[in-house]
LOROSE-612629 format. One record per residue: residue in one letter; z, x, y of N, C-alpha, C in turn; chain. Coordinates in Angstrom, 1 decimal, padded with zeros to 4 digits. Layout:
residues N
<r><vexlo>a</vexlo><n_pz>Z</n_pz><n_px>X</n_px><n_py>Y</n_py><ca_pz>Z</ca_pz><ca_px>X</ca_px><ca_py>Y</ca_py><c_pz>Z</c_pz><c_px>X</c_px><c_py>Y</c_py><tifi>A</tifi></r>
...
END
This chain:
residues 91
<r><vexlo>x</vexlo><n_pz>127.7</n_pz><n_px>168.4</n_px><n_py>074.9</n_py><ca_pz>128.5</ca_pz><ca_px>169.4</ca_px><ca_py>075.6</ca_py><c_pz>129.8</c_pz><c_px>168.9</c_px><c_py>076.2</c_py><tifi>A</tifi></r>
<r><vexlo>x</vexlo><n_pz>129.5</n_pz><n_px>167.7</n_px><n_py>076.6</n_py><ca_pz>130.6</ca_pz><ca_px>166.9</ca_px><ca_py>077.4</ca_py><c_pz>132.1</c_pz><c_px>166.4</c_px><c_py>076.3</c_py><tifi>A</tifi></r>
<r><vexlo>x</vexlo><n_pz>131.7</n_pz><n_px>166.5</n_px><n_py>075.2</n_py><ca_pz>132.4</ca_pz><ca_px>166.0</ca_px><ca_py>074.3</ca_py><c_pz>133.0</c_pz><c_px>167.3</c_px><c_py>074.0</c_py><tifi>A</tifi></r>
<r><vexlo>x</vexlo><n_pz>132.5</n_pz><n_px>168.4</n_px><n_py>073.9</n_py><ca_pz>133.0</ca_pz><ca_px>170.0</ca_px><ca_py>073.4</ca_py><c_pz>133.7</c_pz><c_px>170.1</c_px><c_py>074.3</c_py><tifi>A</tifi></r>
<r><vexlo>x</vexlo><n_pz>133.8</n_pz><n_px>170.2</n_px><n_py>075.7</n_py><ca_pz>134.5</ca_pz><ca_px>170.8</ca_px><ca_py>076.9</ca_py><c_pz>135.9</c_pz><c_px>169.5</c_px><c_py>076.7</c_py><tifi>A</tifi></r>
<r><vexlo>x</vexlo><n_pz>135.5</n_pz><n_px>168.5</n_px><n_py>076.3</n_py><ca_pz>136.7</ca_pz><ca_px>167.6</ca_px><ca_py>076.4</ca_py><c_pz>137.3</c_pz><c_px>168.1</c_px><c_py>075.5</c_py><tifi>A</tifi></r>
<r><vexlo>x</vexlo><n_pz>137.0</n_pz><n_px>168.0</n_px><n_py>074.0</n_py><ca_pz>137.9</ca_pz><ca_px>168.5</ca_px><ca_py>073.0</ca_py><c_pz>138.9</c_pz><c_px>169.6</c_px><c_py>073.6</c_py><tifi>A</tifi></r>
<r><vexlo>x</vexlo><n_pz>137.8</n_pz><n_px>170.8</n_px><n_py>073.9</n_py><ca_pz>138.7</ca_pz><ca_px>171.9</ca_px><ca_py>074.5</ca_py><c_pz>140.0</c_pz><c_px>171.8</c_px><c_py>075.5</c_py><tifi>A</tifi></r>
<r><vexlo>x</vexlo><n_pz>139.6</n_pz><n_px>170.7</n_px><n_py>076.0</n_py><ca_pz>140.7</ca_pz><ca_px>170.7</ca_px><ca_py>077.5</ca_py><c_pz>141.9</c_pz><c_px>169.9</c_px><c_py>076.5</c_py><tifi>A</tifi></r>
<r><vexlo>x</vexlo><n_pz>141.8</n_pz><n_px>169.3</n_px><n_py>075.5</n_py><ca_pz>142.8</ca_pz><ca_px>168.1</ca_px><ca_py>074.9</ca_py><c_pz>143.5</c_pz><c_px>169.6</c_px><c_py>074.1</c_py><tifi>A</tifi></r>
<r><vexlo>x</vexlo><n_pz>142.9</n_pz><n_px>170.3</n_px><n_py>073.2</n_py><ca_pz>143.4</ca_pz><ca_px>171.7</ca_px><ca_py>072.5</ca_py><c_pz>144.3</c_pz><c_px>172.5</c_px><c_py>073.7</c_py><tifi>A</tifi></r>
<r><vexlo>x</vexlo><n_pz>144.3</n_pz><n_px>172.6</n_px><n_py>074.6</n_py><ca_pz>144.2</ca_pz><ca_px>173.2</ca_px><ca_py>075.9</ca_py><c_pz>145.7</c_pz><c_px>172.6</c_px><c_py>076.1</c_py><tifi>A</tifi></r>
<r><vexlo>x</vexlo><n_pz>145.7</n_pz><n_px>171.3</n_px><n_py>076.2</n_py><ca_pz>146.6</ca_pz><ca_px>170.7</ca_px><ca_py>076.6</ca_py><c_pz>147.6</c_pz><c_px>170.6</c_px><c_py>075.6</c_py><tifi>A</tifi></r>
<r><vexlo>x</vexlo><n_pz>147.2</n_pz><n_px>170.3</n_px><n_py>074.6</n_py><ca_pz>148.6</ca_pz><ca_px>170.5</ca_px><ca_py>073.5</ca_py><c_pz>149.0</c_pz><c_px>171.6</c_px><c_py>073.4</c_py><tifi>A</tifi></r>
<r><vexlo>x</vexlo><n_pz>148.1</n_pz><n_px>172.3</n_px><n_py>073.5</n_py><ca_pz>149.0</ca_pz><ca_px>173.7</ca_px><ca_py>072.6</ca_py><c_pz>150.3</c_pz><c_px>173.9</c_px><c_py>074.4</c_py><tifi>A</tifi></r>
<r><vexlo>x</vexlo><n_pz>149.7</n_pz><n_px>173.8</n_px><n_py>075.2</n_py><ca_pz>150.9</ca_pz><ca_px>173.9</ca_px><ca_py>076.6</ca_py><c_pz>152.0</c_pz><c_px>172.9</c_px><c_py>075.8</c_py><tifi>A</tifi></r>
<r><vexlo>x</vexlo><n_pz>151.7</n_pz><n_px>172.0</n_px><n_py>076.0</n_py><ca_pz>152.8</ca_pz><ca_px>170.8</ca_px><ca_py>075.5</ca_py><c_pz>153.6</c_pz><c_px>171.2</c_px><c_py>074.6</c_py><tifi>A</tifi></r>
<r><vexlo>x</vexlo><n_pz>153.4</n_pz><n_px>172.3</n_px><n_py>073.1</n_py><ca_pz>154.0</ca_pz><ca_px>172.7</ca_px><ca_py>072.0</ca_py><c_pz>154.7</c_pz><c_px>174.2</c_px><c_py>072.5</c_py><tifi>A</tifi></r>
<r><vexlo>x</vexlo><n_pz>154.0</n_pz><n_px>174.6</n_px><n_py>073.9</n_py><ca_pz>155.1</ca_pz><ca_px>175.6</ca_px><ca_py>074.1</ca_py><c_pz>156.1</c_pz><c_px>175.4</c_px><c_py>074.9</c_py><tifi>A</tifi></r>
<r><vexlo>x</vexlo><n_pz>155.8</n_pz><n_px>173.8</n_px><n_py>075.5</n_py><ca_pz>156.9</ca_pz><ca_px>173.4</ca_px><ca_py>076.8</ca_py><c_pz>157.9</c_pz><c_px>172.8</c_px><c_py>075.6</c_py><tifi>A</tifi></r>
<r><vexlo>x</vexlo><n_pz>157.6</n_pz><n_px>171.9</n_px><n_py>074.6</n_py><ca_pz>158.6</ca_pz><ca_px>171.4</ca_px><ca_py>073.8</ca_py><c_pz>160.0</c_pz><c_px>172.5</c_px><c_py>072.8</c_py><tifi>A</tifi></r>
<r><vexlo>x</vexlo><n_pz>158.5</n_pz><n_px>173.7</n_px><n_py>073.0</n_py><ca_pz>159.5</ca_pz><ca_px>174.8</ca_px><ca_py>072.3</ca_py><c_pz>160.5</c_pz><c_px>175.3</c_px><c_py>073.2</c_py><tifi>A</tifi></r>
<r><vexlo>x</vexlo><n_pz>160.1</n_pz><n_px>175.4</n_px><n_py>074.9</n_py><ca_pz>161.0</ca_pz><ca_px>175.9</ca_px><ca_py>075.2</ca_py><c_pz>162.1</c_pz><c_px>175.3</c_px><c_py>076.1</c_py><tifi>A</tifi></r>
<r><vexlo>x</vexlo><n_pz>161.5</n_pz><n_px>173.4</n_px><n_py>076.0</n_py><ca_pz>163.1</ca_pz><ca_px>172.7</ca_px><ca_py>076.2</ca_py><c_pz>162.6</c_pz><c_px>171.8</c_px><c_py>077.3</c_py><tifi>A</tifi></r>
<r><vexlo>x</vexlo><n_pz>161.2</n_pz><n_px>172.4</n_px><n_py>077.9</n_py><ca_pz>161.3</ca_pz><ca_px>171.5</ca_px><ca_py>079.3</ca_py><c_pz>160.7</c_pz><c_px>170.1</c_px><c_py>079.0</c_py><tifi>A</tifi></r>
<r><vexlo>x</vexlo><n_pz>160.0</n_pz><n_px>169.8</n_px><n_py>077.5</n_py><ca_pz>159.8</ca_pz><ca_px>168.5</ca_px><ca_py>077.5</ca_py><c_pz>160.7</c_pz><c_px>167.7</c_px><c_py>076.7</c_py><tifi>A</tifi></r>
<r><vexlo>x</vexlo><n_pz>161.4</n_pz><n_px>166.8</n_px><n_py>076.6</n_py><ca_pz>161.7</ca_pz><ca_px>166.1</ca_px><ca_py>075.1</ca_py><c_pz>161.0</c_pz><c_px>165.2</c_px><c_py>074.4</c_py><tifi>A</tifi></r>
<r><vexlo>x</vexlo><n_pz>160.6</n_pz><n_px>165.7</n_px><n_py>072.9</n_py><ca_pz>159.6</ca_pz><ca_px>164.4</ca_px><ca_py>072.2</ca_py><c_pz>160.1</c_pz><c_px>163.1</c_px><c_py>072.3</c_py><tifi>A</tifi></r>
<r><vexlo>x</vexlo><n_pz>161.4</n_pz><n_px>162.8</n_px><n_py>072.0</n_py><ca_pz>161.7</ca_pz><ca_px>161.6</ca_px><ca_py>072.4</ca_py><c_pz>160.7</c_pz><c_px>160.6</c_px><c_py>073.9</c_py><tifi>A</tifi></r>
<r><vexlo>x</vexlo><n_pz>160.5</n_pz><n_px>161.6</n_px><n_py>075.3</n_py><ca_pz>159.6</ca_pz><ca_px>160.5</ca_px><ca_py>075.9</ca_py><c_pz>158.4</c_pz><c_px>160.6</c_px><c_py>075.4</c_py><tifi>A</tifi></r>
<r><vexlo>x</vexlo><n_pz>157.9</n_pz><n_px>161.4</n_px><n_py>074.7</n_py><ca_pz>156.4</ca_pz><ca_px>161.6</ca_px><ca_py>074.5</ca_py><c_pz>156.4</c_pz><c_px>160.4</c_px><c_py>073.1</c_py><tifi>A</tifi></r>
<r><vexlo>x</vexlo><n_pz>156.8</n_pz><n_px>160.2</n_px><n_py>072.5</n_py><ca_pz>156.7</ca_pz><ca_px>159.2</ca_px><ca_py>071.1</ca_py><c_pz>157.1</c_pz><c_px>157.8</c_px><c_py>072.2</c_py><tifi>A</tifi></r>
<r><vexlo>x</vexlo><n_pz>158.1</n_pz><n_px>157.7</n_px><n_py>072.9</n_py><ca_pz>157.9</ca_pz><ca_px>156.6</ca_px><ca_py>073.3</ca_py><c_pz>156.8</c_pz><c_px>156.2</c_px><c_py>074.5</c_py><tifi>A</tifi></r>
<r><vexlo>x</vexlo><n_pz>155.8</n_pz><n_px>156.8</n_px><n_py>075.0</n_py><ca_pz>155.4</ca_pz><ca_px>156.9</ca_px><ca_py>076.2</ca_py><c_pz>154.5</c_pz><c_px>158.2</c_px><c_py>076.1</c_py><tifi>A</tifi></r>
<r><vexlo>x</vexlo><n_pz>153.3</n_pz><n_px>158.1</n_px><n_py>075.1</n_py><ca_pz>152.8</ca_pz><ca_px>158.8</ca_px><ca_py>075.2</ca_py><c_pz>151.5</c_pz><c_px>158.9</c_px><c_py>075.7</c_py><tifi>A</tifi></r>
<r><vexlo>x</vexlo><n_pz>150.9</n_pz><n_px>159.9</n_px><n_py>076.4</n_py><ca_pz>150.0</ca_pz><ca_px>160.2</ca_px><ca_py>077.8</ca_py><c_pz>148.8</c_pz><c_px>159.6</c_px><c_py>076.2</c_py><tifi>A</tifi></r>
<r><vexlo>x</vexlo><n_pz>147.4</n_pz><n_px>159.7</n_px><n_py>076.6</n_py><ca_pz>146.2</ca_pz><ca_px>159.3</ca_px><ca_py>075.8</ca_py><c_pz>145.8</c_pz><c_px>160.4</c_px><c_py>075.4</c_py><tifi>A</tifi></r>
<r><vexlo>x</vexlo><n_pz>145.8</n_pz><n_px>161.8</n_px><n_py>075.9</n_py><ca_pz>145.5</ca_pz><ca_px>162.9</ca_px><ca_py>075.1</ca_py><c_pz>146.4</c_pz><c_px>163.5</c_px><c_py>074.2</c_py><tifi>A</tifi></r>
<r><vexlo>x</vexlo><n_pz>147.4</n_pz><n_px>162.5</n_px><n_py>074.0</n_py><ca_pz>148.1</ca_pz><ca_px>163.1</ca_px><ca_py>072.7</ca_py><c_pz>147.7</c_pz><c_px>162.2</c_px><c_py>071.4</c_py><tifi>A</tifi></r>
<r><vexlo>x</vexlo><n_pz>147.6</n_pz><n_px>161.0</n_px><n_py>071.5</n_py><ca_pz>147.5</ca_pz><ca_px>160.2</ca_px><ca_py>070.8</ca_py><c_pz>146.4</c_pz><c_px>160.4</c_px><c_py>068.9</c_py><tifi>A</tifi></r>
<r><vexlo>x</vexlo><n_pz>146.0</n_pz><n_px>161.6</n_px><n_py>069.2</n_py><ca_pz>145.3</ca_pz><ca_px>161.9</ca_px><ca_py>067.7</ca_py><c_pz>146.0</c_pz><c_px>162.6</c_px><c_py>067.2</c_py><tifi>A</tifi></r>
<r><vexlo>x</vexlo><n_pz>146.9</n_pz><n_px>163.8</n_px><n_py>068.2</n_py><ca_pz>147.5</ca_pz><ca_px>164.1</ca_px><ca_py>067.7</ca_py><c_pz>148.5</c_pz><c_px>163.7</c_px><c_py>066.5</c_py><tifi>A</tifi></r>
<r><vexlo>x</vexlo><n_pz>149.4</n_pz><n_px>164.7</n_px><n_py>065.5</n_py><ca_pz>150.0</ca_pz><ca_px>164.9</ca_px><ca_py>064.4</ca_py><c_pz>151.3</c_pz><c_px>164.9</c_px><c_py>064.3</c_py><tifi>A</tifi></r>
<r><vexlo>x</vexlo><n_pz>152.0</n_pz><n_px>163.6</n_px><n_py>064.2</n_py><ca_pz>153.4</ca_pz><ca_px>163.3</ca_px><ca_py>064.7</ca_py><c_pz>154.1</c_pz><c_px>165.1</c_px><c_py>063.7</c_py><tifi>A</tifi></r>
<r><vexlo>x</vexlo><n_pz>154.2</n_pz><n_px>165.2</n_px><n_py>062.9</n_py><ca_pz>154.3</ca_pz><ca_px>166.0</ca_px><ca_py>061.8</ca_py><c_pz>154.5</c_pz><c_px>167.4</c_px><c_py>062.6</c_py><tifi>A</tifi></r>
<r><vexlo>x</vexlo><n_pz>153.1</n_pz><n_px>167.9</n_px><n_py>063.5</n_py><ca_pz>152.4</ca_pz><ca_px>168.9</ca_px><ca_py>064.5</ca_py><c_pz>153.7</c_pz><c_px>169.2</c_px><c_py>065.9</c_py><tifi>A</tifi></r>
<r><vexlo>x</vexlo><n_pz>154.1</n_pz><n_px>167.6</n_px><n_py>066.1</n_py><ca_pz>154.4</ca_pz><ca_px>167.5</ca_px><ca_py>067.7</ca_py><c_pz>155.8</c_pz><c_px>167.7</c_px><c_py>067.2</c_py><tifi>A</tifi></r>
<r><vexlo>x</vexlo><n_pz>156.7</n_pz><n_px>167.6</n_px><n_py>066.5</n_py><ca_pz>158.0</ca_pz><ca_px>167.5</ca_px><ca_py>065.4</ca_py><c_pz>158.8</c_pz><c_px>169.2</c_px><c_py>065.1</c_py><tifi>A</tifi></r>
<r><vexlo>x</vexlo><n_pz>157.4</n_pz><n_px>169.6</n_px><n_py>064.7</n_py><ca_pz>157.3</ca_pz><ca_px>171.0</ca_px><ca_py>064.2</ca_py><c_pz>158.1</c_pz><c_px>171.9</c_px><c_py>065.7</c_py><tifi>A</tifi></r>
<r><vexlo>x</vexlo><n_pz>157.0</n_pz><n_px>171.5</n_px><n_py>066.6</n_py><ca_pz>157.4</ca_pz><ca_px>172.5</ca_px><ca_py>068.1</ca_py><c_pz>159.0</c_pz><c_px>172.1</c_px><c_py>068.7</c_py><tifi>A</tifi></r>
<r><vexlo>x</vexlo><n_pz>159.2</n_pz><n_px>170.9</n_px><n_py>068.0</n_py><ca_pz>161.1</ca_pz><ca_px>171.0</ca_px><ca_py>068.9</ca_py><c_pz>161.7</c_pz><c_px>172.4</c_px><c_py>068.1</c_py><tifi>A</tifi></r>
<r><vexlo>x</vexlo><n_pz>162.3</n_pz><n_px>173.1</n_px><n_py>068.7</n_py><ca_pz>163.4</ca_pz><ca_px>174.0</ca_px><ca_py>068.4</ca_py><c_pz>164.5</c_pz><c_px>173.3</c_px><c_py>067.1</c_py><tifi>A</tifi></r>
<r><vexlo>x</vexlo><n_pz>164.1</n_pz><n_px>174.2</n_px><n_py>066.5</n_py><ca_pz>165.5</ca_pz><ca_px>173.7</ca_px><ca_py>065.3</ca_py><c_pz>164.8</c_pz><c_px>172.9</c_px><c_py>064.3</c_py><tifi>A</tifi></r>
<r><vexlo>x</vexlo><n_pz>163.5</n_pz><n_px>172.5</n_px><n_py>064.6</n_py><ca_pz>162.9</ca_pz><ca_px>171.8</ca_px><ca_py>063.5</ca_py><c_pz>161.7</c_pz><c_px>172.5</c_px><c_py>062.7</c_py><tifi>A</tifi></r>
<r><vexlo>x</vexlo><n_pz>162.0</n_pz><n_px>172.6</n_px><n_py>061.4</n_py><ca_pz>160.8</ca_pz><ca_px>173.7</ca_px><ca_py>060.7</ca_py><c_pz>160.0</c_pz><c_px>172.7</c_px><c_py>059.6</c_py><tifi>A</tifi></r>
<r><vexlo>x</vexlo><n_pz>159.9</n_pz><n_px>172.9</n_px><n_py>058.9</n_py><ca_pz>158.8</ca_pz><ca_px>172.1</ca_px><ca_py>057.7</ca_py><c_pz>159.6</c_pz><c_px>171.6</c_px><c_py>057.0</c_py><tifi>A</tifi></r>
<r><vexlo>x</vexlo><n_pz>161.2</n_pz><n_px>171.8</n_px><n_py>056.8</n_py><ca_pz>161.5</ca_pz><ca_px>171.1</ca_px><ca_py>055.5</ca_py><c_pz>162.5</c_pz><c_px>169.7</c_px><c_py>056.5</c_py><tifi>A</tifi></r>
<r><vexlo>x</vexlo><n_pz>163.2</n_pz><n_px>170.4</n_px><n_py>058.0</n_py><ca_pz>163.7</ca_pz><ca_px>169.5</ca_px><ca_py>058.2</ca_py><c_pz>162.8</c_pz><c_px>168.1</c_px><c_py>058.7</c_py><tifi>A</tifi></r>
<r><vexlo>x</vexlo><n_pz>161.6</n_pz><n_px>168.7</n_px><n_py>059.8</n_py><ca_pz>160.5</ca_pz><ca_px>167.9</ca_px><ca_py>059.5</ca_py><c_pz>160.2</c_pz><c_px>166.8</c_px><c_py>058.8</c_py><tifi>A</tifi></r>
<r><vexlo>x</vexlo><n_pz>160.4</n_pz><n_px>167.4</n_px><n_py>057.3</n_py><ca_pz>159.9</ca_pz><ca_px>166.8</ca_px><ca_py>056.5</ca_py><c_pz>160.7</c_pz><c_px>165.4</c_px><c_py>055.9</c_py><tifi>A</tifi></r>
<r><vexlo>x</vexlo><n_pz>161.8</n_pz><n_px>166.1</n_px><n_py>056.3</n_py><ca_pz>162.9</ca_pz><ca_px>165.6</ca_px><ca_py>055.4</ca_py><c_pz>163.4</c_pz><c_px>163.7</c_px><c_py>056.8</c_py><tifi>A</tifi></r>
<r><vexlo>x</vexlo><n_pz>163.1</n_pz><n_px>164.1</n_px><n_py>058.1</n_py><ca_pz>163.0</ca_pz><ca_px>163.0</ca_px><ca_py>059.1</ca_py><c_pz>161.9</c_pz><c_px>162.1</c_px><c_py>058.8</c_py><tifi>A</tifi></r>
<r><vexlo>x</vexlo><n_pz>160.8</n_pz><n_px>162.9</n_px><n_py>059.0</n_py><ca_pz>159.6</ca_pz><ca_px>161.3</ca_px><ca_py>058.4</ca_py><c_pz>160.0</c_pz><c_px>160.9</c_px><c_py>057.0</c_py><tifi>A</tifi></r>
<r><vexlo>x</vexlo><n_pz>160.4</n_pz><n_px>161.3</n_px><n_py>056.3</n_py><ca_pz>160.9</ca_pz><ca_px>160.5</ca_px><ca_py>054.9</ca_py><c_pz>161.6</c_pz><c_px>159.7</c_px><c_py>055.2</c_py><tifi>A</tifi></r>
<r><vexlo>x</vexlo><n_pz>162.6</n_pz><n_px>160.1</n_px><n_py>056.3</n_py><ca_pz>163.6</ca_pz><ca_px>159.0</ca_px><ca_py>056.9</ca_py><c_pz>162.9</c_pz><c_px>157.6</c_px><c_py>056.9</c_py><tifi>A</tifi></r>
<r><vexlo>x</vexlo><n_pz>162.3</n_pz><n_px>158.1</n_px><n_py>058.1</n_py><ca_pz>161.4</ca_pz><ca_px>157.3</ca_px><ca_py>058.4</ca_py><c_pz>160.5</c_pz><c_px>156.5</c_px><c_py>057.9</c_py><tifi>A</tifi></r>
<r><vexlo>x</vexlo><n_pz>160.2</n_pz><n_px>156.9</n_px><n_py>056.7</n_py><ca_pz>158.3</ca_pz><ca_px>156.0</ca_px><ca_py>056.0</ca_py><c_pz>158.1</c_pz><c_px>156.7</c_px><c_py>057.1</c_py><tifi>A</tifi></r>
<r><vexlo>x</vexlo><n_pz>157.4</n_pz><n_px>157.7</n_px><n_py>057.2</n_py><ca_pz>156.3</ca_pz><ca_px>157.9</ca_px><ca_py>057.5</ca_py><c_pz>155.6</c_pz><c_px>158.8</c_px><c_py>057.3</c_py><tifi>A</tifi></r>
<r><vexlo>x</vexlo><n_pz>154.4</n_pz><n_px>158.8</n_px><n_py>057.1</n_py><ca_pz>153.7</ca_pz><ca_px>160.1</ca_px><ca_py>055.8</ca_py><c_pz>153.5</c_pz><c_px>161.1</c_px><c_py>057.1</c_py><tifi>A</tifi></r>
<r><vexlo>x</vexlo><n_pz>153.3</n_pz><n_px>162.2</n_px><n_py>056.8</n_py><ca_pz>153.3</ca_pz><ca_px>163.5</ca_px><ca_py>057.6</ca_py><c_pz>151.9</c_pz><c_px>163.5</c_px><c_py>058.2</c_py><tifi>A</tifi></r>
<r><vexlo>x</vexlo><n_pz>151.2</n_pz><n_px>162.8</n_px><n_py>057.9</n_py><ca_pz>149.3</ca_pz><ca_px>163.1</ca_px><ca_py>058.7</ca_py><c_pz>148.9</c_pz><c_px>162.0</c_px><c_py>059.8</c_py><tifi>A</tifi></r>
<r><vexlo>x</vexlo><n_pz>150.7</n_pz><n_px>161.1</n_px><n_py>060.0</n_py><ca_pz>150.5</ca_pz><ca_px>159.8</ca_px><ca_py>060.8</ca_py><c_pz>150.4</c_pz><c_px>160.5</c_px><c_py>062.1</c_py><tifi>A</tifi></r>
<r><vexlo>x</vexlo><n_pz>149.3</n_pz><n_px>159.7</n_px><n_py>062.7</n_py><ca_pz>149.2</ca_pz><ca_px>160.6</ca_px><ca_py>064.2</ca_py><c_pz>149.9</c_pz><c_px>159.6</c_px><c_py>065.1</c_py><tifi>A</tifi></r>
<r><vexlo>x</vexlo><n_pz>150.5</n_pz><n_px>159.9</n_px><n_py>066.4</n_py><ca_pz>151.3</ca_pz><ca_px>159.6</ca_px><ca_py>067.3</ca_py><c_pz>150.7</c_pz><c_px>157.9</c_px><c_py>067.7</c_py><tifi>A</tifi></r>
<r><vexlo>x</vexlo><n_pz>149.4</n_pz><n_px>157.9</n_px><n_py>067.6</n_py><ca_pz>148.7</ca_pz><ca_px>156.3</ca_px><ca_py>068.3</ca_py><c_pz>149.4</c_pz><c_px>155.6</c_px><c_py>066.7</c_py><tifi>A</tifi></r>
<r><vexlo>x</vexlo><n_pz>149.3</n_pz><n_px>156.3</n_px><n_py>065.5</n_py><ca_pz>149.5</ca_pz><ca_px>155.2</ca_px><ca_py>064.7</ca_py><c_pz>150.7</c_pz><c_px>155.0</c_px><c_py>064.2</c_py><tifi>A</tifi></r>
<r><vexlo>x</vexlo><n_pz>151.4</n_pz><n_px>155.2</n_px><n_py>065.0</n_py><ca_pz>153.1</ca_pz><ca_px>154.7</ca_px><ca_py>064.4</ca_py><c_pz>153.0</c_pz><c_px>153.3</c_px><c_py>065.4</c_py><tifi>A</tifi></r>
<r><vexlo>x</vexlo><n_pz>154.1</n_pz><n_px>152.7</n_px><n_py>065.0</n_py><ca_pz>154.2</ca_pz><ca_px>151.1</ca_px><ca_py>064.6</ca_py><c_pz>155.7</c_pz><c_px>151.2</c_px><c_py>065.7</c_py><tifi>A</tifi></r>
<r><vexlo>x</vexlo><n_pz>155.8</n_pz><n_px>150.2</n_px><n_py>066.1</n_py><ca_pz>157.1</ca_pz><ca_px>150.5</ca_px><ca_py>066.9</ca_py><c_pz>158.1</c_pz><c_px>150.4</c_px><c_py>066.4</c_py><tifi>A</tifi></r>
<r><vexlo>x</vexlo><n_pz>158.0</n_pz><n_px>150.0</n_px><n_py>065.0</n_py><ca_pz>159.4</ca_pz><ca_px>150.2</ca_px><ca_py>064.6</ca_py><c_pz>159.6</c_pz><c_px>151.7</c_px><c_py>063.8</c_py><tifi>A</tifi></r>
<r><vexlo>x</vexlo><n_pz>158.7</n_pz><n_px>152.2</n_px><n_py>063.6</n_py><ca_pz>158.6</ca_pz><ca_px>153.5</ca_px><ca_py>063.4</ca_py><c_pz>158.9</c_pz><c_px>154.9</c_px><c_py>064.3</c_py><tifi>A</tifi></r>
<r><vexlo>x</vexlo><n_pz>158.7</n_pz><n_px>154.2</n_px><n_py>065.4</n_py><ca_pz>158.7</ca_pz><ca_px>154.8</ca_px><ca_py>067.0</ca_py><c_pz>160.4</c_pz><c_px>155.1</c_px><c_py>067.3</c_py><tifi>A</tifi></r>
<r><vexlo>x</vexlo><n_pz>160.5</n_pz><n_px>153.5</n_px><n_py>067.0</n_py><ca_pz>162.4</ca_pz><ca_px>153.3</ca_px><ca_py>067.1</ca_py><c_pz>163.0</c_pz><c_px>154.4</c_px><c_py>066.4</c_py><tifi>A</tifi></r>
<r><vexlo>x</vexlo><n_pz>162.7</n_pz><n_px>154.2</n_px><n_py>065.5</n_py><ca_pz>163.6</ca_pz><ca_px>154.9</ca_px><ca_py>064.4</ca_py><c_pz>163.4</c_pz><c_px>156.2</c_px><c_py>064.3</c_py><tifi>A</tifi></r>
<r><vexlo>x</vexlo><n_pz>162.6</n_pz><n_px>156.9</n_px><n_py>064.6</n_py><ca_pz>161.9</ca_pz><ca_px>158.4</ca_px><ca_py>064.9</ca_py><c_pz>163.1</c_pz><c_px>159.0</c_px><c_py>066.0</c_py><tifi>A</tifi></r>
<r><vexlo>x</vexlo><n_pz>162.5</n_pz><n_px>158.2</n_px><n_py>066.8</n_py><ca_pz>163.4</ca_pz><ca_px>158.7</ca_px><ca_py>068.1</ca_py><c_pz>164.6</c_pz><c_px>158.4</c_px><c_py>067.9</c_py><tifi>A</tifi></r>
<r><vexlo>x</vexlo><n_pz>165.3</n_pz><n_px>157.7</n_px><n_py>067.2</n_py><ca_pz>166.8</ca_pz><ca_px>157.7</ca_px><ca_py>066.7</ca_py><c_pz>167.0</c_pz><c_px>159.0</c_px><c_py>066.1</c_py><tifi>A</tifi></r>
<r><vexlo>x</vexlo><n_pz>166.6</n_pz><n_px>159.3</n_px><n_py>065.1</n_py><ca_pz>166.8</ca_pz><ca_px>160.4</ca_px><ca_py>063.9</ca_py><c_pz>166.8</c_pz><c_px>161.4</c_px><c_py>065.3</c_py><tifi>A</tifi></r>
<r><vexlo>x</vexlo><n_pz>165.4</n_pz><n_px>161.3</n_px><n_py>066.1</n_py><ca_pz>165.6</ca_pz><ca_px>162.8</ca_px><ca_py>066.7</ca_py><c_pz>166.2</c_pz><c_px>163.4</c_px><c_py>068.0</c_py><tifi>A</tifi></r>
<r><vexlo>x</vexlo><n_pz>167.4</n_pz><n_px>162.2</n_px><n_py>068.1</n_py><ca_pz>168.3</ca_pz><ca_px>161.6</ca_px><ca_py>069.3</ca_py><c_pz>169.6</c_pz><c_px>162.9</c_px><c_py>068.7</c_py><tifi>A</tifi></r>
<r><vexlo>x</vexlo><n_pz>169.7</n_pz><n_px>162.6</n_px><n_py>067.4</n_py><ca_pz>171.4</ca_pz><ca_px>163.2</ca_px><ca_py>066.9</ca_py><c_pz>171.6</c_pz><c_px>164.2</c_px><c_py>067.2</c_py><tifi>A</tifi></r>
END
């Protein structure tokens, strides 16, 4: 039960996060560099999607930039993947 109520609270928590990023008050840039531990399974791909102005194809088209496949979750980018992310999504 303890593991269900946690899931819930980490669901809980992102989906807030995906409406604060949609509406400006967070920037992914610190969350990719400096990200809290309840994001970290999270879906770089997922967290990408919620900035304004970014939909599926531009999404798509930055992790290509990148190497990096769309199902990479936020714990497993590499810091040079991190760098480069947060460049692209600097411009």
């Amino acid at each position: 039960m303890r593991a269900l109520e946690r899931a819930n609270q980490i669901r809980t928590r992102r989906a807030q996060l995906k409406r604060d990023l949609k509406a400006g008050k967070v920037k992914i840039e610190a969350l990719l560099l400096d990200p809290p531990d309840w994001i970290a399974s999270a879906k770089v791909f997922d967290m990408i999607l919620a900035v304004p102005k970014y939909g599926r194809v531009k999404a798509n088209r930055v992790l290509n930039h990148c190497r990096i496949s769309p199902s990479k979750t936020i714990s497993g980018l590499s810091e040079r993947q991190r760098a480069e992310l947060v460049a692209m999504l600097r411009r």
